[in-house]
C-alpha positions in Angstrom: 121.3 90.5 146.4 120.4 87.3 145.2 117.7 88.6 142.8 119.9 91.0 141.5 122.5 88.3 140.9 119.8 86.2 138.9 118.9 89.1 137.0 122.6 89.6 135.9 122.9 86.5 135.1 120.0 85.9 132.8 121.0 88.9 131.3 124.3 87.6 130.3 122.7 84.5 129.4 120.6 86.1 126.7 123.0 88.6 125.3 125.4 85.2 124.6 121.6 83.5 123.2 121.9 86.3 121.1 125.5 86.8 119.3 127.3 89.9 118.7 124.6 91.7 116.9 122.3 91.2 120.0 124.9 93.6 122.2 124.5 96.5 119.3 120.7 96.0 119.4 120.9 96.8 123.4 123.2 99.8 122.6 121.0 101.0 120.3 117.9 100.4 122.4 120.0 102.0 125.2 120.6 105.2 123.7 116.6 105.3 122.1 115.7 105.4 125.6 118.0 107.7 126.6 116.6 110.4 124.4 112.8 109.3 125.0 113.1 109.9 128.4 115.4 113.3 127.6 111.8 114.1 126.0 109.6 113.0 128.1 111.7 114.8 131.4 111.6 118.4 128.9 107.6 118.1 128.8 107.8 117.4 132.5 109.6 120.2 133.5 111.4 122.8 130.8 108.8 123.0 128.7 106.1 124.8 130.9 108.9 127.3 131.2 109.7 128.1 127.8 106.1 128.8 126.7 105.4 131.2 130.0 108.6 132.8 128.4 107.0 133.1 124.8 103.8 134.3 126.5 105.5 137.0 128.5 107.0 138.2 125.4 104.1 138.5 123.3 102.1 139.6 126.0 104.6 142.4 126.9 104.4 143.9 122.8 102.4 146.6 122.4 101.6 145.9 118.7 99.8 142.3 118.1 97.9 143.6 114.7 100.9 144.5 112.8 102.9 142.2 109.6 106.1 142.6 111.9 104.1 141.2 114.6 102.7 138.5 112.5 106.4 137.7 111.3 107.5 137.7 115.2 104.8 135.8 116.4 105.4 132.8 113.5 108.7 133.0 114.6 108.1 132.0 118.1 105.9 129.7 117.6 108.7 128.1 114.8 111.4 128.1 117.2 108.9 126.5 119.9 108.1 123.9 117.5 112.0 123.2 116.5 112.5 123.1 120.5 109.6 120.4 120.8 110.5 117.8 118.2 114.3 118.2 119.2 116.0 114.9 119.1 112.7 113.6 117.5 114.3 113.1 113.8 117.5 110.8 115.8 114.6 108.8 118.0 112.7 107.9 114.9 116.1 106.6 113.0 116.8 104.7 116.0 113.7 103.1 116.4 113.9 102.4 112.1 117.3 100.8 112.9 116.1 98.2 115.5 114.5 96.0 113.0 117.1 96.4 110.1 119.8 95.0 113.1 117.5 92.2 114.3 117.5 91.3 110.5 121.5 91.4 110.4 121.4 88.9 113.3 119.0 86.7 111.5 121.6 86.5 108.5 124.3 86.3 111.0 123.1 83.2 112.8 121.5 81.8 109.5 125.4 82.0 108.4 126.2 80.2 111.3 123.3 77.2 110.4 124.8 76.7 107.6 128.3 76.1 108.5 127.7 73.6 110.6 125.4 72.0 108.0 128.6 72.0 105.6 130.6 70.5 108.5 128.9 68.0 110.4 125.4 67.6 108.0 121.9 67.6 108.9 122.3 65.1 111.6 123.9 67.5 114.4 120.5 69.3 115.8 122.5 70.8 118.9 125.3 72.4 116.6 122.6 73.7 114.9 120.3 75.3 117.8 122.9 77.9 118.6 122.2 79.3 115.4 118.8 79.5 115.0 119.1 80.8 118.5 121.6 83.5 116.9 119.1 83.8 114.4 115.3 84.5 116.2 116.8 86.4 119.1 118.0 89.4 117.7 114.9 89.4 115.4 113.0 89.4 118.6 114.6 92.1 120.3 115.0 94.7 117.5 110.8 93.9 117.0 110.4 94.8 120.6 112.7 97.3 120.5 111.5 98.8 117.9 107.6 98.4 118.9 108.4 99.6 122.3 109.9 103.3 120.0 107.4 103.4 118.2 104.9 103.4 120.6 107.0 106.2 122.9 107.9 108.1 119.5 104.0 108.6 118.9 103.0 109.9 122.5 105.8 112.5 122.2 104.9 113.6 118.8 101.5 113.5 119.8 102.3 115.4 123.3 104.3 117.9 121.1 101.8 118.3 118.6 99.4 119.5 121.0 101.7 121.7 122.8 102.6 123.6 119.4 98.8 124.0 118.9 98.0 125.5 122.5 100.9 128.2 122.0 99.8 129.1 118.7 95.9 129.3 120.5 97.3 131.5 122.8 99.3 134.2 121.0 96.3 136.1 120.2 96.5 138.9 117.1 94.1 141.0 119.1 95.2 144.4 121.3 
């Protein structure tokens, strides 16, 4: 209990480090996640399914050779594809976004530097810590955020990639 307790609390400690914009950078980061692991849990599971279903189908048609079945089989493999990348497009904006906010909480804490520069002048270094705390965290955590997307955003795209590829092997034109 007490670790969990410590952990709470340092998490509230750096979310206050942080400012407001620090709070919308863990939203966002919260709901990136959310879809990466949405991803990762359909190749885990839902996807093995779907492609035995598009095998059966084109395995079960008599005609492989035709233009219809040319049409057909492009189509599966299009609406596998469109089934693969699904949420992809929303993961990469949110991963684009994480640095743009860490950048709005550099300007927001910069603001803050500066006021109390105009109130209390150069002299007052502790007035002016809390801003440049306001102003690196957020910077921080929208490059880790963001680094920690893109690095999950490739393995998916990469894992989808390659399942798109092994469906289209598979639907052979012969029979």
């Amino acid at each position: 209990m007490y670790m969990i307790t410590t952990w709470f609390e340092a998490t509230r400690d750096f979310l206050e480090l942080g400012g407001n914009v620090l709070m919308v950078i863990a939203f966002v980061l919260f709901v990136m996640w959310v879809f990466i692991l949405e991803r990762f849990m359909y190749f885990a599971t839902m996807n093995r399914t779907q492609m035995k279903d598009v095998l059966g189908q084109w395995e079960a048609r008599e005609d492989r050779r035709s233009w219809d079945a040319h049409v057909i089989r492009d189509a599966m493999i299009s609406r596998t594809t469109m089934a693969v990348n699904e949420n992809m497009p929303l993961i990469k904006t949110l991963v684009a976004l994480c640095p743009l906010l860490g950048l709005l909480g550099t300007v927001t804490g910069m603001i803050k530097v500066f006021e109390v520069m105009a109130i209390s002048g150069t002299g007052n270094a502790r007035s002016m810590a809390a801003g440049v705390s306001q102003a690196t965290v957020p910077t921080m955590a929208g490059m880790v955020g963001a680094l920690s997307g893109v690095f999950a955003t490739t393995l998916l795209s990469r894992k989808a990639e390659r399942e798109v590829e092994r469906l289209r092997d598979s639907l052979t034109m012969d029979h």
